[in-house]
C-alpha positions as CSV (number, residue, x, y, z in Angstrom):
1,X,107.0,134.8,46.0
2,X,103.8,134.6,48.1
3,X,103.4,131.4,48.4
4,X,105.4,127.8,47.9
5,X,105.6,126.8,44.1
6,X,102.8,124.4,43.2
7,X,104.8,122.0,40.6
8,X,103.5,119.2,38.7
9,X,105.7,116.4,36.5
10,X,104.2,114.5,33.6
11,X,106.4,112.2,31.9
12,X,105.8,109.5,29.2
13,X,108.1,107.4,31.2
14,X,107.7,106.7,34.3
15,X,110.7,105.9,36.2
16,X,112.5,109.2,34.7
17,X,109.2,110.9,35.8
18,X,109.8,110.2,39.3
19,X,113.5,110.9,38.9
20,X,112.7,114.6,37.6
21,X,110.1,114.8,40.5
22,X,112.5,114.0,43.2
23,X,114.7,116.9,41.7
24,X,112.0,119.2,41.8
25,X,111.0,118.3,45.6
26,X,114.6,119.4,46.8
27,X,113.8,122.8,46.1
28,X,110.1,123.4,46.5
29,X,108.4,123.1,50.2
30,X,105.7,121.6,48.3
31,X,105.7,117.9,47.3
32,X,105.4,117.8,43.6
33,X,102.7,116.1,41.6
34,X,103.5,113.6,39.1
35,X,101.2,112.4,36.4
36,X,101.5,109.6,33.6
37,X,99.0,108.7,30.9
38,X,97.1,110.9,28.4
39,X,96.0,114.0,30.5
40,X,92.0,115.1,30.1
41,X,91.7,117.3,33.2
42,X,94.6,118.1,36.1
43,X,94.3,120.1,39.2
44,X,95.7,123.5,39.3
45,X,99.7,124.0,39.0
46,X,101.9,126.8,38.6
47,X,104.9,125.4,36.7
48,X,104.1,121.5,34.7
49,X,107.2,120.0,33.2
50,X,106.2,117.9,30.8
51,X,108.7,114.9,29.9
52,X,108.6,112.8,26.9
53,X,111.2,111.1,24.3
54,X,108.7,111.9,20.6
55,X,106.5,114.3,20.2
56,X,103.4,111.9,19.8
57,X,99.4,112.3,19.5
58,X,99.8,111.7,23.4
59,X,102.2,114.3,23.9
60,X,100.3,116.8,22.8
61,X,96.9,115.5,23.5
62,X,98.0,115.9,27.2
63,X,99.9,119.0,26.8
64,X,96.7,121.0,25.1
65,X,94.7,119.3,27.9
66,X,96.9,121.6,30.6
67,X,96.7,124.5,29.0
68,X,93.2,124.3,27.9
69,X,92.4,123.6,31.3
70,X,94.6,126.3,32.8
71,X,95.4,128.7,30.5
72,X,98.0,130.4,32.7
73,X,100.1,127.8,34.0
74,X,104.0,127.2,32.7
75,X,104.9,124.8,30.8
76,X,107.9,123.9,30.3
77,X,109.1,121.2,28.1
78,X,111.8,118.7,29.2
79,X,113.7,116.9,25.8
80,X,116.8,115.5,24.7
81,X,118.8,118.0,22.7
82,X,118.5,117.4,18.8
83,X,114.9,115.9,19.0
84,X,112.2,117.7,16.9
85,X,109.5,119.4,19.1
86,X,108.0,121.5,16.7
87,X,104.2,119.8,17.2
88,X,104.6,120.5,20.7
89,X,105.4,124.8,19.8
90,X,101.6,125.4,18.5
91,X,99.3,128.1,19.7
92,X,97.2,125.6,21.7
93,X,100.0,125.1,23.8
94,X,101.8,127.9,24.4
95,X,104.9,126.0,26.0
96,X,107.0,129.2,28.6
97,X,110.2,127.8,27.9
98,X,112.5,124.1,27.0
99,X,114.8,122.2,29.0
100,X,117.2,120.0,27.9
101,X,118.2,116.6,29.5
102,X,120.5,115.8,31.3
103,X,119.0,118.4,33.8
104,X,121.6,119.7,36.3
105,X,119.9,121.1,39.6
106,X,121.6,124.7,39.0
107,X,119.7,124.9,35.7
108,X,116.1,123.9,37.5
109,X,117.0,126.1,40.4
110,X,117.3,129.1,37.4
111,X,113.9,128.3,36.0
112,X,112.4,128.1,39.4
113,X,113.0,131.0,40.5
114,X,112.6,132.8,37.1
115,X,109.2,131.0,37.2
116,X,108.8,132.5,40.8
117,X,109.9,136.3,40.4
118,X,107.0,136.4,37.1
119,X,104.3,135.2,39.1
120,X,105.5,137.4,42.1
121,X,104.9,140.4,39.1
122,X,102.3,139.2,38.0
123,X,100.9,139.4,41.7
124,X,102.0,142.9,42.5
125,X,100.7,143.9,39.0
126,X,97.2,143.3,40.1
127,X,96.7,141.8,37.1
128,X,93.1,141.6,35.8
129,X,92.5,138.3,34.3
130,X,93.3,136.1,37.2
131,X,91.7,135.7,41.0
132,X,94.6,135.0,43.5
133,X,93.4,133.3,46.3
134,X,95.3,131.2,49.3
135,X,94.0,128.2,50.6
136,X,95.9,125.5,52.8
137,X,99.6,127.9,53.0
138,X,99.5,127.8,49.2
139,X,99.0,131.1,46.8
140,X,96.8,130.0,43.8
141,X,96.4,132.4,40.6
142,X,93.1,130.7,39.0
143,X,92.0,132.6,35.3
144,X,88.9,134.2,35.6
145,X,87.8,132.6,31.9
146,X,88.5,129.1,33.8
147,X,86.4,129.6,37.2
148,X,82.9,127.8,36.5
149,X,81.4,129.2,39.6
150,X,81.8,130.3,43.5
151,X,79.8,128.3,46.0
152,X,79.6,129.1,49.7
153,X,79.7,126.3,52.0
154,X,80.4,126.0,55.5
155,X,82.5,129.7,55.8
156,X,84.4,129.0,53.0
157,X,84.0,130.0,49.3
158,X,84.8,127.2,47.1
159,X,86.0,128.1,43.6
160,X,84.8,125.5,41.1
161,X,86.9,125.1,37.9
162,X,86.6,122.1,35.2
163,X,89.7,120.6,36.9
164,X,89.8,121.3,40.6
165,X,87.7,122.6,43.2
166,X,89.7,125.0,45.6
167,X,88.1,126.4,48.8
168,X,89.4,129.2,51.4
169,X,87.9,130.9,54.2
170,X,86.2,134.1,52.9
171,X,82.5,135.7,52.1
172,X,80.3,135.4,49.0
173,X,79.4,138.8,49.5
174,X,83.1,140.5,48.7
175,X,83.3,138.8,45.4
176,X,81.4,141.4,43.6
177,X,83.7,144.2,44.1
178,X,86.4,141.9,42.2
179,X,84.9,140.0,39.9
180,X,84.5,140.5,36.2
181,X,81.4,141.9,34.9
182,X,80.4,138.1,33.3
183,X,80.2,137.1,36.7
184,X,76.4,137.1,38.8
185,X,74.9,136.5,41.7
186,X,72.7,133.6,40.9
187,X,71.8,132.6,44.4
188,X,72.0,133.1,47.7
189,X,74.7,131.2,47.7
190,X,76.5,130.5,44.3
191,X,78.4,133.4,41.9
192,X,78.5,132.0,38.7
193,X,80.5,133.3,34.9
194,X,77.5,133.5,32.7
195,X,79.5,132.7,30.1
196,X,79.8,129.5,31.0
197,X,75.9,128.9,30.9
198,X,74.2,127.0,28.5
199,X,70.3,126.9,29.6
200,X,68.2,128.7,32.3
201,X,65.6,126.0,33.3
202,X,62.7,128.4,34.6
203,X,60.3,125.4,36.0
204,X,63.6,123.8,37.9
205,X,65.0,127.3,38.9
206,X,68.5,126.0,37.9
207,X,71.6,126.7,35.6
208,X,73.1,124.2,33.1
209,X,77.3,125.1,32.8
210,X,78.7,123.6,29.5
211,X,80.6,121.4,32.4
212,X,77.4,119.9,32.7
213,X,77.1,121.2,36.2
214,X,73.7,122.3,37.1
215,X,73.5,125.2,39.5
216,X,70.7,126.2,41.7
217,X,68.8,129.9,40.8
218,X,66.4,131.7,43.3
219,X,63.4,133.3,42.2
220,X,64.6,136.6,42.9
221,X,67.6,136.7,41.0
222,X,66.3,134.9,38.1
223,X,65.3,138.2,36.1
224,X,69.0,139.5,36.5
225,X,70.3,136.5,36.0
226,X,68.3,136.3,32.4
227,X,69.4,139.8,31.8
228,X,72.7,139.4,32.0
229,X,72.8,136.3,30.2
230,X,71.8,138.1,27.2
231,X,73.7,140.5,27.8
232,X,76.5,138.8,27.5
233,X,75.5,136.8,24.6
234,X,75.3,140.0,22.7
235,X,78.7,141.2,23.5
236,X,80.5,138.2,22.9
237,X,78.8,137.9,19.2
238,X,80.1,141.3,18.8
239,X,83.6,140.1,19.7
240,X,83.4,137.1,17.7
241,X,84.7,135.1,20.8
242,X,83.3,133.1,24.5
243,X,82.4,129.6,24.7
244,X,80.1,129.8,21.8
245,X,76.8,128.4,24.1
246,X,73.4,129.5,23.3
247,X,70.7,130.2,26.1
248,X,68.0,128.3,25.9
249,X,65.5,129.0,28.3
250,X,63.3,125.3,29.3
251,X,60.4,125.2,31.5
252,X,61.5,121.2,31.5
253,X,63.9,119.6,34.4
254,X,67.4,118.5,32.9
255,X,68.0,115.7,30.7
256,X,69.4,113.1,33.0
257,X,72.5,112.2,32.8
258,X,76.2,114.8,33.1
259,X,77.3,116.7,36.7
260,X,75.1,116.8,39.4
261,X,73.4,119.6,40.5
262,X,75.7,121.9,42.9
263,X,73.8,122.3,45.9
264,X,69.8,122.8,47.1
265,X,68.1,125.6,48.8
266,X,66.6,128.5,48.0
């Protein structure tokens, strides 16, 4: 593929946890991430293998939390033969595939590279629902529906998601020609998905994201800004789908409290 695979282990136990993670590391170039614990956010991976004994409120707490948070990452489960996983094989989690213990390295090898040849397809596909960006020798394939916004700062573009912030050298300028229509220009130096906007605060010229980020709006862009807002309110109520946020235009600052504001400057 283009780029090293970005791996991540989550296991209720611990000790087997690091055992399946050392297992990974022999064939990635990348060291592999290893969590523990109920999962809320997690930064971006391509393949998490998620370990656990019962299929518990924790299990699947975590496991929504991943692909809630990265709706196109693989997840594979890792199980003992004979054990019910049936809460874990729901539409909010969308598992790619199961592995059963005890996990010989020929069989990981298989799914790594299975794993590897789809996103390499998925790549040359120019596929339309994800941005593909490198940053630091690794390939990341971010959904557009999970970017918050794009910042410039200091030559790079940093790509804000609820989980992760990821930044590579490149220009605020070219993201127009690539970017989903839900996406605008709401400063000089921020892009952000309007669908992730709940309130345009006129009097503070800023954004509020339902992350609670608040990002900053110039003058000049503040009519297209509005524009598209509705705009895209509209459609969505036509599909019957988005995040379900509601503009609400305030000539008041921000209630205190949530994210800080992304950046200053006009």
């Amino acid at each position: 593929m283009s780029g090293p695979l970005n791996m991540a282990v989550w296991d209720t136990d611990r000790r087997r946890g690091i055992g399946l993670k050392e297992q990974l590391d022999m064939f990635g170039e990348r060291e592999t991430a290893f969590y523990t614990g109920v999962l809320v956010k997690t930064a971006y991976h391509d393949a998490f293998f998620l370990s656990f004994d019962d299929c518990c409120d924790i299990v699947t707490r975590s496991a929504r939390a991943v692909r809630q948070t990265w709706g196109e990452t693989f997840i594979m489960l890792v199980n003992d033969r004979g054990r019910d996983i049936s809460p874990c094989l729901r539409p909010s989690i969308r598992p790619s595939g199961v592995l059963f213990r005890p996990l010989r390295n020929a069989q990981l090898r298989d799914c790594l590279e299975e794993i590897a040849a789809e996103l390499d397809r998925l790549a040359q596909s120019g596929s339309d629902d994800v941005y593909i960006v490198k940053s630091e020798g690794a390939s990341y394939r971010v959904p557009f529906r999970d970017i918050l916004f794009f910042e410039a700062c200091n030559k790079k573009v940093v790509i804000h998601t609820p989980g992760q912030e990821i930044g590579y050298y490149g220009s605020i300028d070219s993201l127009a020609a690539v970017l989903p229509l839900y996406f605008e220009r709401c400063h000089r130096a921020f892009v952000v998905n309007i669908r992730k906007v709940e309130a345009l605060h006129g009097a503070a010229m800023e954004l509020r994201l339902s992350s609670g980020h608040r990002v900053p709006l110039s003058r000049s862009r503040r009519g297209a800004v509005a524009d598209a807002i509705k705009g895209n309110s509209g459609s969505q109520s036509g599909a019957g789908g988005g995040d379900g946020a509601g503009l609400a235009e305030g000539e008041a600052g921000l209630a205190e409290g949530g994210a800080g504001r992304a950046g200053e400057g006009g």
